[in-house]
C-alpha positions in Angstrom: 47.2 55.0 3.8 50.7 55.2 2.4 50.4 51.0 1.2 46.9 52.0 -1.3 48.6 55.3 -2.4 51.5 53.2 -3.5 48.9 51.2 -5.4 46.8 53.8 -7.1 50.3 55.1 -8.0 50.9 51.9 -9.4 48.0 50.8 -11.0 48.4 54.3 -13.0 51.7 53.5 -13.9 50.2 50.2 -15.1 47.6 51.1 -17.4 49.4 54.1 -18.6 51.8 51.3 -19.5 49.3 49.2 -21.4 48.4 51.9 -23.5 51.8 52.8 -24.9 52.1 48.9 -25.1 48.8 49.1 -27.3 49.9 52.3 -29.1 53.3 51.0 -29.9 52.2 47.7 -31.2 49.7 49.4 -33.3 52.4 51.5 -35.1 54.8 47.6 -35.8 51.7 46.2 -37.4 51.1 49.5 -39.7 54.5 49.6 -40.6 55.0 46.1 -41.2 52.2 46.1 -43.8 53.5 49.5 -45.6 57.1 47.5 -45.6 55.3 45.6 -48.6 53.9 47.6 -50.6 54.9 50.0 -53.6 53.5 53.4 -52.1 52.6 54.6 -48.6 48.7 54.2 -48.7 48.4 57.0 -46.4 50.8 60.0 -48.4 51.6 58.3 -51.5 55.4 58.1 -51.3 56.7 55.6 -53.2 58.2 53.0 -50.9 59.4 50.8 -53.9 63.5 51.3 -53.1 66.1 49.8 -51.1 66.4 53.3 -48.8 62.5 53.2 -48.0 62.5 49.2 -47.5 65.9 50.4 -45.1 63.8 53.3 -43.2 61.1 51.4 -42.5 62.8 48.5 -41.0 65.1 50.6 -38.8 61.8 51.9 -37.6 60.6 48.7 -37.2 63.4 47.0 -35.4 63.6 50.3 -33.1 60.1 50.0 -31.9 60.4 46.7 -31.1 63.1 47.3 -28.7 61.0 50.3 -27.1 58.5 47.3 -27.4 60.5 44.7 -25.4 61.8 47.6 -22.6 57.9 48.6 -22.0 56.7 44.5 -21.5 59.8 44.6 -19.0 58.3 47.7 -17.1 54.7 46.6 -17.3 55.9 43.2 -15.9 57.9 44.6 -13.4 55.3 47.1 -12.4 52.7 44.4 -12.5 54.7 42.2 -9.7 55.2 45.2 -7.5 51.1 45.9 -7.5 50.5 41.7 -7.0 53.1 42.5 -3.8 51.2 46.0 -3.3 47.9 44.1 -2.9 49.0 41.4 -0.6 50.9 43.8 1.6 47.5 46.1 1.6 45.5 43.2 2.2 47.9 41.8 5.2 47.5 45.6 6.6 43.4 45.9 6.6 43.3 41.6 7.8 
């Protein structure tokens, strides 16, 4: 039926969701502990000046909104499978 199509669509859309969510936050967390320290651990770079400190707070502060936009769309997509369900549910009752 057109009503569970809807929600496989949406369920997808969901858990693709959750994963970039789960990437995304991932990446904050790594960069928020190279922020503090002298050298990347992972190339070596020296991240002891006021440009790297910059870089990787811009980075920061711009994942975080992607961050923020992506809750927002999982919650909204989220509500619209909850009202997916119900409606499916009233169609089969």
């Amino acid at each position: 039926s057109t009503a569970r199509k809807t929600r496989e669509k949406l369920s997808s859309s969901f858990e693709k969701l959750q994963s970039q969510i789960a990437e995304l936050r991932r990446r904050i967390a790594e960069r928020e502990d190279v922020s503090h320290k002298q050298e990347c651990p992972v190339c070596g770079s020296p991240l002891d000046s006021d440009e790297a400190h910059s870089r990787i707070d811009v980075q920061i502060e711009s994942w975080k909104k992607d961050l923020v936009g992506l809750l927002r769309e999982s919650k909204n997509t989220n509500a619209n499978l909850r009202d997916g369900e119900t409606e499916l549910a009233s169609a089969e009752s």
